[in-house]
VEXDREN-2710 file (C-alpha; in Angstrom, 1 decimal):
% VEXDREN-2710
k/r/px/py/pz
1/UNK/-27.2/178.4/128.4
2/UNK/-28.5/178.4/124.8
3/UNK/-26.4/180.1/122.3
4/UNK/-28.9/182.4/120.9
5/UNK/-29.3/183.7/124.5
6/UNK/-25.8/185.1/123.8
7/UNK/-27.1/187.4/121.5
8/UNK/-30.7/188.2/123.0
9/UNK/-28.8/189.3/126.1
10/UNK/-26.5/191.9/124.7
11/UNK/-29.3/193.3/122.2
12/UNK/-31.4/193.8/125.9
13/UNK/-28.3/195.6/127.6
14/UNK/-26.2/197.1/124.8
15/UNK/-28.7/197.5/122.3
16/UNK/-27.2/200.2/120.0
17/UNK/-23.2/198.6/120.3
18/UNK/-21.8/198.0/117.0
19/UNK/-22.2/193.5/116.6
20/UNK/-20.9/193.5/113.0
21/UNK/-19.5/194.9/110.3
22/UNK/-19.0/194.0/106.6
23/UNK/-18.5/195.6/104.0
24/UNK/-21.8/196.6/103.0
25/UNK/-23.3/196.3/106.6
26/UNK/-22.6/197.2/109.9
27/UNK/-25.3/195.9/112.4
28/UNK/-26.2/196.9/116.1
29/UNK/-27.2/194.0/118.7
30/UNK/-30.6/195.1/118.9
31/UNK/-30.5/195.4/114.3
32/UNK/-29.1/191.5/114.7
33/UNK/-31.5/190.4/117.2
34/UNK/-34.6/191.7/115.3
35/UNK/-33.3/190.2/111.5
36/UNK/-32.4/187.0/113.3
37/UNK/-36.0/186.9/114.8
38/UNK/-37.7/187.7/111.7
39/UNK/-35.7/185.2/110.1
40/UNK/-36.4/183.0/112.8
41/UNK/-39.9/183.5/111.9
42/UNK/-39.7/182.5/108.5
43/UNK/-38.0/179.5/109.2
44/UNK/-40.7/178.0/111.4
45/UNK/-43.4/179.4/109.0
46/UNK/-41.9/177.0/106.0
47/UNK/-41.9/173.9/108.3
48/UNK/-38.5/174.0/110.3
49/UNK/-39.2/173.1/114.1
50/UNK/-37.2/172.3/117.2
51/UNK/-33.7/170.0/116.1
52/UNK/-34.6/169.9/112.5
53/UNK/-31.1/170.9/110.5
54/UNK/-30.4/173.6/108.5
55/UNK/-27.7/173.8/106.4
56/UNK/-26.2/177.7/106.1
57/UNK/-24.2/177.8/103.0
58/UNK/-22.7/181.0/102.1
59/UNK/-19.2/182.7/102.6
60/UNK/-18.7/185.6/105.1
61/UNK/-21.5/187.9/104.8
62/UNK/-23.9/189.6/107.4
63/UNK/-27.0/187.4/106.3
64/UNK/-24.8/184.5/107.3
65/UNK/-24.5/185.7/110.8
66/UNK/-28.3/186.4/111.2
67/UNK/-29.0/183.2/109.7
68/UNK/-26.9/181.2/112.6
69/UNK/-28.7/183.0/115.0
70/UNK/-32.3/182.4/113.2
71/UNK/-31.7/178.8/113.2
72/UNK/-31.0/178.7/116.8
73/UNK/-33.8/180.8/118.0
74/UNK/-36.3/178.3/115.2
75/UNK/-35.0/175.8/118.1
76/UNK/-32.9/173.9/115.4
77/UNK/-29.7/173.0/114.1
78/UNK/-27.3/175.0/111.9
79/UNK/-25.1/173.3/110.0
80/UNK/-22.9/175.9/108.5
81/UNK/-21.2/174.7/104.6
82/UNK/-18.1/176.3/103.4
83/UNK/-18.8/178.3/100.4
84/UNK/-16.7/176.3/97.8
85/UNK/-18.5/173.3/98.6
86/UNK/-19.4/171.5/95.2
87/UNK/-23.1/169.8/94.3
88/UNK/-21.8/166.5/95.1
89/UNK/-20.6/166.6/98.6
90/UNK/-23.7/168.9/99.4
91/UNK/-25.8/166.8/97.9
92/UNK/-24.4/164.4/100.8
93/UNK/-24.6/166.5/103.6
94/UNK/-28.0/167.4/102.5
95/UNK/-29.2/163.6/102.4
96/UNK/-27.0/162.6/105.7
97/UNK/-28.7/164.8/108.0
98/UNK/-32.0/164.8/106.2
99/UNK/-31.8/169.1/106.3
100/UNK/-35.1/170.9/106.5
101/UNK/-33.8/174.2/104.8
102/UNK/-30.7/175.4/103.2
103/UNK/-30.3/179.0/103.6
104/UNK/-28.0/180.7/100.8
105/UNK/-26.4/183.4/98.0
106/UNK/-27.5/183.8/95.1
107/UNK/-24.2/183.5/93.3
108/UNK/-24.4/179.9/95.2
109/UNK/-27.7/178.8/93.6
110/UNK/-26.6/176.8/90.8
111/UNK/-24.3/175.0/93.3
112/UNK/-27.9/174.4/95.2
113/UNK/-30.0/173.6/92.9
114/UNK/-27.9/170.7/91.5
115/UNK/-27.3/169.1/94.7
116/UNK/-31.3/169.0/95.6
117/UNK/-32.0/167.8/92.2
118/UNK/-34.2/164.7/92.4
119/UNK/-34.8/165.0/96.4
120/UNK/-37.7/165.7/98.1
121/UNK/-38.7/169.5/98.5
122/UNK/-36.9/171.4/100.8
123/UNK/-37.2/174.8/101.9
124/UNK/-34.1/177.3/100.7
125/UNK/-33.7/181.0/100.9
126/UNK/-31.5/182.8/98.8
127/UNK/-30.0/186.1/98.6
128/UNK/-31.2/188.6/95.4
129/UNK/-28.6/188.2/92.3
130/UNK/-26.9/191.2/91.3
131/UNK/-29.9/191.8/89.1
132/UNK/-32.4/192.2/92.2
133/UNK/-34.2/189.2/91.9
134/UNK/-34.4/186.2/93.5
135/UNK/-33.1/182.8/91.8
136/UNK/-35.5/180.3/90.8
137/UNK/-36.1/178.0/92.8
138/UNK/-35.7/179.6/96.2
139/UNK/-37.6/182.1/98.6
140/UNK/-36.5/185.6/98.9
141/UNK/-33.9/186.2/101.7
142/UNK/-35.3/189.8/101.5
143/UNK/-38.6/189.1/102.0
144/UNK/-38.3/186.6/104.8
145/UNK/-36.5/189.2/106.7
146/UNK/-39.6/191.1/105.6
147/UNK/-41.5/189.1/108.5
148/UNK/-42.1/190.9/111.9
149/UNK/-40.0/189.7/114.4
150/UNK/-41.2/186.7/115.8
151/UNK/-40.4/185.0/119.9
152/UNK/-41.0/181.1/119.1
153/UNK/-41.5/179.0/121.7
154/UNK/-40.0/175.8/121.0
155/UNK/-39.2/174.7/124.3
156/UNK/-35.3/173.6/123.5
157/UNK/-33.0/173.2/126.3
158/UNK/-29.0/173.2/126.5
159/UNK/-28.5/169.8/125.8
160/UNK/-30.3/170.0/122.3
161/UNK/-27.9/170.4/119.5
162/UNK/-26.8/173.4/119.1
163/UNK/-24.7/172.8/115.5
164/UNK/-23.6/170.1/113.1
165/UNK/-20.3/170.6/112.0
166/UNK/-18.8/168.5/108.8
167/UNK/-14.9/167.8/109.1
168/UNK/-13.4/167.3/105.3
169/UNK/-12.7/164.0/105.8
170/UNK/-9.2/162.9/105.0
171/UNK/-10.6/159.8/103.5
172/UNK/-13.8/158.9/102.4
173/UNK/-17.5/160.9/103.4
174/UNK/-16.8/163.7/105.9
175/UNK/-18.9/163.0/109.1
176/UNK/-21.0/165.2/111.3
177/UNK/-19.8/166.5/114.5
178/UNK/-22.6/167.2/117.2
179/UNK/-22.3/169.8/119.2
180/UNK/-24.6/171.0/122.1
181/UNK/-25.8/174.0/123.4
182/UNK/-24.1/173.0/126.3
183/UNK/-20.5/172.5/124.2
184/UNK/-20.5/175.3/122.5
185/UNK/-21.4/177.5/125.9
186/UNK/-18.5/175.7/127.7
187/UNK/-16.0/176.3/124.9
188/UNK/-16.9/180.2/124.2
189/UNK/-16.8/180.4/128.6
190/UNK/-13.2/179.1/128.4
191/UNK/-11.9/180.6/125.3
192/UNK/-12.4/184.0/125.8
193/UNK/-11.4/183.5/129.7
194/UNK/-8.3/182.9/128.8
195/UNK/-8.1/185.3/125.8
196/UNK/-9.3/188.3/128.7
197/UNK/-11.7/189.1/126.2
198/UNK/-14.2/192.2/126.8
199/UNK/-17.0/194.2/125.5
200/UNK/-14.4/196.4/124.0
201/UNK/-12.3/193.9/122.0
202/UNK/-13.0/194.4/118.2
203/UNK/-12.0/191.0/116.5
204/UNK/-11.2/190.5/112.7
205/UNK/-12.5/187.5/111.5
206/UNK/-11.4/186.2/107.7
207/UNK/-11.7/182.8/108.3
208/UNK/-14.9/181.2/106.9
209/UNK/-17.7/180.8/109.2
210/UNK/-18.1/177.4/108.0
211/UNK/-14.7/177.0/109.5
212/UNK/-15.1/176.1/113.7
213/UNK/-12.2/178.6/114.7
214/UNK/-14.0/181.3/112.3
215/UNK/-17.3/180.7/113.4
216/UNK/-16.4/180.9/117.0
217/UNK/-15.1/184.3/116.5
218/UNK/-19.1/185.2/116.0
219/UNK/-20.1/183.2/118.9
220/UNK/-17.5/184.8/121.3
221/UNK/-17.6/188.0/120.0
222/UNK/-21.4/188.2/120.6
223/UNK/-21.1/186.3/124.1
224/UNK/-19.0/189.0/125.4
225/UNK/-21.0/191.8/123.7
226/UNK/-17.8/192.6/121.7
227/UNK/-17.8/193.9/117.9
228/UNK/-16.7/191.6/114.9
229/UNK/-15.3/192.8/111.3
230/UNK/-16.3/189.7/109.3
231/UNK/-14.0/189.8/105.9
232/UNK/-14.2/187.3/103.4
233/UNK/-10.5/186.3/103.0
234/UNK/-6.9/187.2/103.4
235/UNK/-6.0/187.6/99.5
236/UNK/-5.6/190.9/100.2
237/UNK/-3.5/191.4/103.6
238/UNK/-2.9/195.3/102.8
239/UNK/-6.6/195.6/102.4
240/UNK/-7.3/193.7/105.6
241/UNK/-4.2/195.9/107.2
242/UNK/-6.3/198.9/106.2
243/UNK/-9.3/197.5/107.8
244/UNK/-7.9/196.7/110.8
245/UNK/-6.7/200.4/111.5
246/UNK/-9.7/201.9/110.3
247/UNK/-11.7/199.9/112.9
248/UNK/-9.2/200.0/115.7
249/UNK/-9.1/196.1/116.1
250/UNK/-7.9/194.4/119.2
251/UNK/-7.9/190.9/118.1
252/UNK/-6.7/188.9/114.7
253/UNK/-7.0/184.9/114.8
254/UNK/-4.5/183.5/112.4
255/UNK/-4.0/179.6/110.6
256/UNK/0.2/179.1/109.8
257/UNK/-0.5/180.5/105.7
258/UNK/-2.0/183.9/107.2
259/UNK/1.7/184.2/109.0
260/UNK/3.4/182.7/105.9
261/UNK/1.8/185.5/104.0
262/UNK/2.6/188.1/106.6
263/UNK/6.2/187.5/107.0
264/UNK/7.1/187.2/103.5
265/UNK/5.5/190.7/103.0
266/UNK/8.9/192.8/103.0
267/UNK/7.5/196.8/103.4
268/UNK/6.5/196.0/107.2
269/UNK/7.7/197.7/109.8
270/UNK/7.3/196.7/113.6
271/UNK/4.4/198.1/115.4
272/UNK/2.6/198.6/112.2
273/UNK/-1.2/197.6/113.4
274/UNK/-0.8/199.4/116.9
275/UNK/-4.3/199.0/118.0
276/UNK/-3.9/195.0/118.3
277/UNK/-4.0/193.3/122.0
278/UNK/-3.7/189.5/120.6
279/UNK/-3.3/187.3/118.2
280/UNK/-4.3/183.6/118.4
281/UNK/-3.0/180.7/116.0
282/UNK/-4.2/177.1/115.8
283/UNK/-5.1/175.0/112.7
284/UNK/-1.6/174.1/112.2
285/UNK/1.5/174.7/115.1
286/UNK/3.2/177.8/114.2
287/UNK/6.8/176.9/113.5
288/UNK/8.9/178.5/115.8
289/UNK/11.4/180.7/113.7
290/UNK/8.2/182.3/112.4
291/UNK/7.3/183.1/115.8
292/UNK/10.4/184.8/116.9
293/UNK/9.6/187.1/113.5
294/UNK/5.8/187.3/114.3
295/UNK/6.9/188.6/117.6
296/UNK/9.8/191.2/116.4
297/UNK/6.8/192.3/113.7
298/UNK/4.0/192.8/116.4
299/UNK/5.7/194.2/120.1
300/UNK/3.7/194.2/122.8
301/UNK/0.5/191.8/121.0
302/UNK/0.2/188.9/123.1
303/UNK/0.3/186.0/120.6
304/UNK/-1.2/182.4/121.7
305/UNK/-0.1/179.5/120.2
306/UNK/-3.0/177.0/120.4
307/UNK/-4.4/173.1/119.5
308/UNK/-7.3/172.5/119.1
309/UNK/-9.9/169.7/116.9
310/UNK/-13.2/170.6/115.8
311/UNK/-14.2/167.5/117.8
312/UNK/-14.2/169.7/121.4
313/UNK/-13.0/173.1/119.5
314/UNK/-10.5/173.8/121.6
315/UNK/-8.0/172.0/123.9
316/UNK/-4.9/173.5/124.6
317/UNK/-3.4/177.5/124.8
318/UNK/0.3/178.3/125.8
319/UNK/0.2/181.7/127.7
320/UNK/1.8/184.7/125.9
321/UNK/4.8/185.1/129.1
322/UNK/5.7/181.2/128.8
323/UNK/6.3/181.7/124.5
324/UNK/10.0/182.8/125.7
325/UNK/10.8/179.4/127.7
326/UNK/8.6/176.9/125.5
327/UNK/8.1/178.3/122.1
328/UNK/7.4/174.9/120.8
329/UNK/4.8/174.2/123.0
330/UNK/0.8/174.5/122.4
331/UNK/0.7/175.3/126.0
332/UNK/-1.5/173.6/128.7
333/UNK/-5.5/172.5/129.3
334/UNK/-7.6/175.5/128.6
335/UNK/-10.0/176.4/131.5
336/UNK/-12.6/173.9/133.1
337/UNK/-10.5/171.1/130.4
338/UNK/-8.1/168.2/131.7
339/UNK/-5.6/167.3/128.5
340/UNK/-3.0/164.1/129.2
341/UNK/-1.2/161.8/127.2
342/UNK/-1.5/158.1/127.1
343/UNK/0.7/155.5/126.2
344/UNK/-0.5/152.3/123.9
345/UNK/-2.2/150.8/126.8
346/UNK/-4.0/153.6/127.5
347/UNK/-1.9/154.6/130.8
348/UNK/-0.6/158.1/131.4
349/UNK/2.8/158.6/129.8
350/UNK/6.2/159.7/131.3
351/UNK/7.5/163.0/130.9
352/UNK/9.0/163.3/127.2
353/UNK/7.2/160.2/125.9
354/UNK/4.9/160.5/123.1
355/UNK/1.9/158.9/123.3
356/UNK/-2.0/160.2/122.1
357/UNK/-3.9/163.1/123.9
358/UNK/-6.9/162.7/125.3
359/UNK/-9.5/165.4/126.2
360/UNK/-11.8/165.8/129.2
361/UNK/-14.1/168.5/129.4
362/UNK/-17.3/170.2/128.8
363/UNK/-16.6/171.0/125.3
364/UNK/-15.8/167.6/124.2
365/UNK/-19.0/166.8/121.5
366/UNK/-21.7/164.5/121.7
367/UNK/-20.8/162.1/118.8
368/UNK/-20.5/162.0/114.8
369/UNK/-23.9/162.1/113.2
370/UNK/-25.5/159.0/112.9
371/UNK/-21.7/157.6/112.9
372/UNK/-21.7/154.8/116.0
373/UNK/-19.1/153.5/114.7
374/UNK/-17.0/156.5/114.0
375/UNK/-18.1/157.9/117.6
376/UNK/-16.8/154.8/119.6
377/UNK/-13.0/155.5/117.7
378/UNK/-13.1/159.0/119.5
379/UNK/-15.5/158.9/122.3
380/UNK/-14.0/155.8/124.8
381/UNK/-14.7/155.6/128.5
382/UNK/-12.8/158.0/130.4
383/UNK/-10.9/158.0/134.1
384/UNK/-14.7/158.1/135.5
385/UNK/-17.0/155.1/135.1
386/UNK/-19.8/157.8/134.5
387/UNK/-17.6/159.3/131.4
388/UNK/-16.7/159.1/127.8
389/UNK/-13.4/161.0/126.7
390/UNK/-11.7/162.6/123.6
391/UNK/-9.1/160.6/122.7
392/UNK/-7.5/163.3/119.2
393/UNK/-5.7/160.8/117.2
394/UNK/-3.0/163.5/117.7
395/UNK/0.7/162.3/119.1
396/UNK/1.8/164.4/122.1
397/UNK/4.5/164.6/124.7
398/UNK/4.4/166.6/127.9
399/UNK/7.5/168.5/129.7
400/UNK/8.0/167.8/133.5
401/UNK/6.2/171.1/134.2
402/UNK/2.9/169.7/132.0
403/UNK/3.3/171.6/128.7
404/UNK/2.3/170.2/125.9
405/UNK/4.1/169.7/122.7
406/UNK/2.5/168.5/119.3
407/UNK/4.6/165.6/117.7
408/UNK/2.1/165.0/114.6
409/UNK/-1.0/162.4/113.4
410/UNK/-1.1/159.1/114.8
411/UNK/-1.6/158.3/110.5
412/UNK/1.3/160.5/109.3
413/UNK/3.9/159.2/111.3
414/UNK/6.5/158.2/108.2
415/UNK/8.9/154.7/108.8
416/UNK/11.9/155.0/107.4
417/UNK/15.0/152.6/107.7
418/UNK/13.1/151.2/110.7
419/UNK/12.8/154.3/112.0
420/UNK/9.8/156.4/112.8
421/UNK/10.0/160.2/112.1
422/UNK/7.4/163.2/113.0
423/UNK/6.5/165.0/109.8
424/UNK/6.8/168.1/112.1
425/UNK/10.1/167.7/113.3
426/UNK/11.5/168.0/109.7
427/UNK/9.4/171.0/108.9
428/UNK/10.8/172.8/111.9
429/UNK/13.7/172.4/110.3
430/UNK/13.0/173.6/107.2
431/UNK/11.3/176.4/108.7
432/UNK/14.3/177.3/110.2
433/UNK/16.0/178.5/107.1
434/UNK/15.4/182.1/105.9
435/UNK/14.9/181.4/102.5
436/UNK/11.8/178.9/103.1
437/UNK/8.5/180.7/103.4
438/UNK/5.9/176.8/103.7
439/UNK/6.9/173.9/103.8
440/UNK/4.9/169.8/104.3
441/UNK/6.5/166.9/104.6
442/UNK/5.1/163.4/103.5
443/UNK/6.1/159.8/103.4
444/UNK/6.4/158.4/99.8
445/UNK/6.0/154.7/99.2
446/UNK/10.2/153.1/98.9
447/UNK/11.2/149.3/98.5
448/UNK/14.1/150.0/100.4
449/UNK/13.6/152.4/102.9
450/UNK/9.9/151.1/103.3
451/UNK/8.8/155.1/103.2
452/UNK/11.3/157.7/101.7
453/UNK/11.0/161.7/102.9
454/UNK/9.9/164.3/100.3
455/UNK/9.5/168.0/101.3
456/UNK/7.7/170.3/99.7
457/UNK/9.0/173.7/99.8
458/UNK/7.5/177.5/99.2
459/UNK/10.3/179.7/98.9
460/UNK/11.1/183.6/99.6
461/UNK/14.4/183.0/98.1
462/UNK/13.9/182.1/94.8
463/UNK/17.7/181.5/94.5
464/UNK/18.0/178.1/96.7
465/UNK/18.4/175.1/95.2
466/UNK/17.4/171.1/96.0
467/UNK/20.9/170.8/97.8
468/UNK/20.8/174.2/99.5
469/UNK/17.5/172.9/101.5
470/UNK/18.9/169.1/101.7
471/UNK/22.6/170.5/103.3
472/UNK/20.7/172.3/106.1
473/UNK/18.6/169.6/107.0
474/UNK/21.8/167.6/107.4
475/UNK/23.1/170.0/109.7
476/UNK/20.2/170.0/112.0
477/UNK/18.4/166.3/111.6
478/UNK/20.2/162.9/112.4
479/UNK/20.4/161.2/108.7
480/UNK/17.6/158.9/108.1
481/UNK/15.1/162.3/109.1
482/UNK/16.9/164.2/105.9
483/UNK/14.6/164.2/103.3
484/UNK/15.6/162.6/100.1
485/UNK/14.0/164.7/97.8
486/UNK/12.6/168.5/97.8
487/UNK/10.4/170.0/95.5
488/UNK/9.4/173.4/94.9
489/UNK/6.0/175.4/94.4
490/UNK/4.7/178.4/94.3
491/UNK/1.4/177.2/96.7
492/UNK/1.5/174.2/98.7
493/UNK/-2.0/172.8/98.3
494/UNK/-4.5/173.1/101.4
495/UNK/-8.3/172.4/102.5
496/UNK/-11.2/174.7/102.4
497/UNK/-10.1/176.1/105.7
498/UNK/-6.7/177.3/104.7
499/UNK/-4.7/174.3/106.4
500/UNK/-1.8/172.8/104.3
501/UNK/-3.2/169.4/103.7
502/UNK/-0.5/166.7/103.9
503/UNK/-2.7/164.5/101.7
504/UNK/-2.8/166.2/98.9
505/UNK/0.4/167.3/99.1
506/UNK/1.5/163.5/99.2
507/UNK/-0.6/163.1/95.8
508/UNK/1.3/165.9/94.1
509/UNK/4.7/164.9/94.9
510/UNK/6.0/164.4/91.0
511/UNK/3.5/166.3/89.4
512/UNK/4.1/168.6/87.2
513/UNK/4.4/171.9/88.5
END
């Protein structure tokens, strides 16, 4: 199925059903459906036709929403673009996939007009400024939606790409992941199977849409004919704690500094957002002493730890009743998925051994843009002569009973004294002790340990010192995993998405803070 069929669907059967609301906008399924046609309309009346690409750069808004859906119905490609993306790196994307139109704010112009600066004309629609007129340069957002609604026939099928997704890129340019129709259908289907999702979940979203696990809140949430509160971020939780009673919401999706933030918060009493079912966490593993509190905060909410790459979306999902047997796991294959473990030579590994996961399924993408090179790294031949598989660059080990547990990057893997230690096992540790609210921990350059263990360390009690932190590790971790140093900071630094980025943080150690 085509995604935009999702939202076609539900505007036929459930036309007046809330879809969306923001905070200047809530929209119905049949409201969506007729801005996303008009839009739609636009689009292919400035040029765009089937598999152009369309880059959608704003933060969470409503027009953001009816732009995915436009581009899709236009018969092309969105490619949505976080909103703090700077000139240079859009001026990239831009070039890299050769975009027909950028859809936008107008707070974002500037940001826009830079980046397309010296390039051929392109098409871009921007929002009106807070003065009610449009920015130079671009075509009013109001008046394209001005356009009757328009059915264009553009003959697309499933296996056309659906979106183009760019991943930040530890190193150098970020690439493109291509995703089909077909993908994205398969990875909605098996989400929010699992999840027991229905047309009466209400799911907050304040992850960016530019984000995979944030934009498939929209997808899933529109699939299943459910309605999404689209915030912007989670700056404020008390304002989004507020929102979430107000709209009676059944479903929060979380990253590990959402639950930071949540735990340290100290005027919280269990049971305090009684309308949730779930929550879901992936990004990052949730370590699992802030589990057991995430669980004493929220009784009765099912909470799913999960894994998952923006290269297939989603892999893996432990299920809620297993959390009090394996809470370090990331569970098992999501539905209509196969998820195993391979050794160096590429044969299935024992029980308890660590070796790389590799992902069969549906969901798994097509290839990075234009990227052969790239592509053949991820995308090898699978069990099948007929198949390619996903092989994550992501260290695993599986119980007897198939569980999955996340040991860390193939690249961050530190050596120590000869020894090779998981990043995560040392934050587990640290995240063990009450007083430590984040934590990363990096591999620093040594002559004589060849790499030497630094943590960095967020603290809720301020009163802890360097030893404190080092004399618990001790207690828990064989020696040469103790790290050497500790430093402390009031942020640890992370990516546009809200993920603690070991990177950076590995560039800070020493800084001044």
């Amino acid at each position: 199925m085509r995604i935009e069929q999702f939202l076609t669907d539900k505007a036929a059967s459930h036309p007046r059903k809330v879809a969306l609301v923001t905070d200047r906008k809530r929209l119905c399924y049949e409201e969506l459906d007729n801005l996303s046609s008009r839009l739609a309309g636009a689009l292919a009346k400035n040029g765009v036709k089937r598999n152009d690409r369309v880059l959608i750069f704003m933060d969470n808004c409503w027009e953001a929403a009816v732009s995915i859906f436009a581009v899709l119905k236009a018969g092309a490609t969105f490619s949505p673009i976080n909103a703090s993306t700077k000139a240079d790196k859009l001026a990239f994307i831009l070039t890299d996939c050769e975009a027909s139109a950028i859809l936008t704010q107008a707070k974002l112009m500037p940001v826009v007009a830079e980046a397309v600066a010296g390039k051929a004309p392109i098409f871009v629609a921007s929002t009106l400024g807070p003065n009610g007129q449009c920015p130079a340069g671009a075509a009013s957002f109001t008046d394209c939606l001005a356009n009757e609604p328009r059915e264009i026939d553009h003959h697309g099928i499933d296996v056309d790409l659906a979106m183009l997704i760019y991943t930040s890129g530890s190193t150098g340019r970020p690439k493109g992941v291509m995703m089909s129709h077909r993908n994205c259908d398969a990875a909605s289907d098996s989400i929010t199977t699992y999840l027991r999702n229905t047309p009466d979940d209400i799911i907050l979203n304040v992850l960016p849409l530019a984000f995979d696990y944030g934009l498939y809140q929209l997808l899933m949430a529109v699939r299943m004919g459910a309605t999404l509160v689209l915030e912007k971020s989670f700056a404020f939780p008390q304002a989004i704690f507020d929102r979430i009673r107000e709209e009676g919401v059944t479903g929060l999706p979380l990253v590990p500094t959402m639950a930071a933030m949540i735990l340290q918060m100290r005027d919280l009493q269990p049971g305090f957002l009684p309308s949730l079912r779930y929550i879901t966490n992936t990004a990052a593993a949730l370590p699992i002493a802030h589990i057991e509190r995430m669980r004493s905060l929220f009784p009765g909410v099912q909470l799913y730890s999960m894994y998952g790459l923006t290269e297939c979306k989603r892999c893996t999902y432990l299920p809620p009743e297993e959390l009090d047997r394996r809470p370090g796991s990331v569970g098992i294959a999501i539905p209509n998925t196969e998820a195993f473990v391979v050794d160096e030579d590429g044969k299935r590994a024992a029980p308890d051994v660590a070796g790389e996961l590799v992902i069969r399924g549906p969901h798994v993408m097509q290839g990075y843009w234009r990227n052969e090179a790239a592509t053949q790294r991820m995308l090898r031949p699978g069990p099948n002569a007929w198949e390619k598989v996903l092989y994550t660059g992501d260290l695993f080990k599986a119980d007897k009973d198939g569980f999955l547990y996340f040991v860390g990057r193939k690249d961050d893997i530190i050596k120590t004294r000869g020894e090779k230690v998981a990043p995560k096992e040392v934050e587990a540790v640290l995240h063990m002790h009450p007083g430590v609210a984040e934590a990363v921990v990096v591999g620093l350059p040594d002559p004589v340990l060849g790499q030497a263990i630094s943590a960095l360390v967020v603290l809720s009690d301020p009163a802890l010192t360097e030893k404190d932190i080092i004399r618990h590790c001790a207690h828990h971790l064989e020696d040469f995993m103790v790290p050497k140093s500790i430093e402390f900071r009031s942020e640890l630094p992370k990516t546009e998405t809200g993920k603690i980025s070991r990177r950076l943080a590995a560039e800070s150690v020493g800084a001044a803070q």
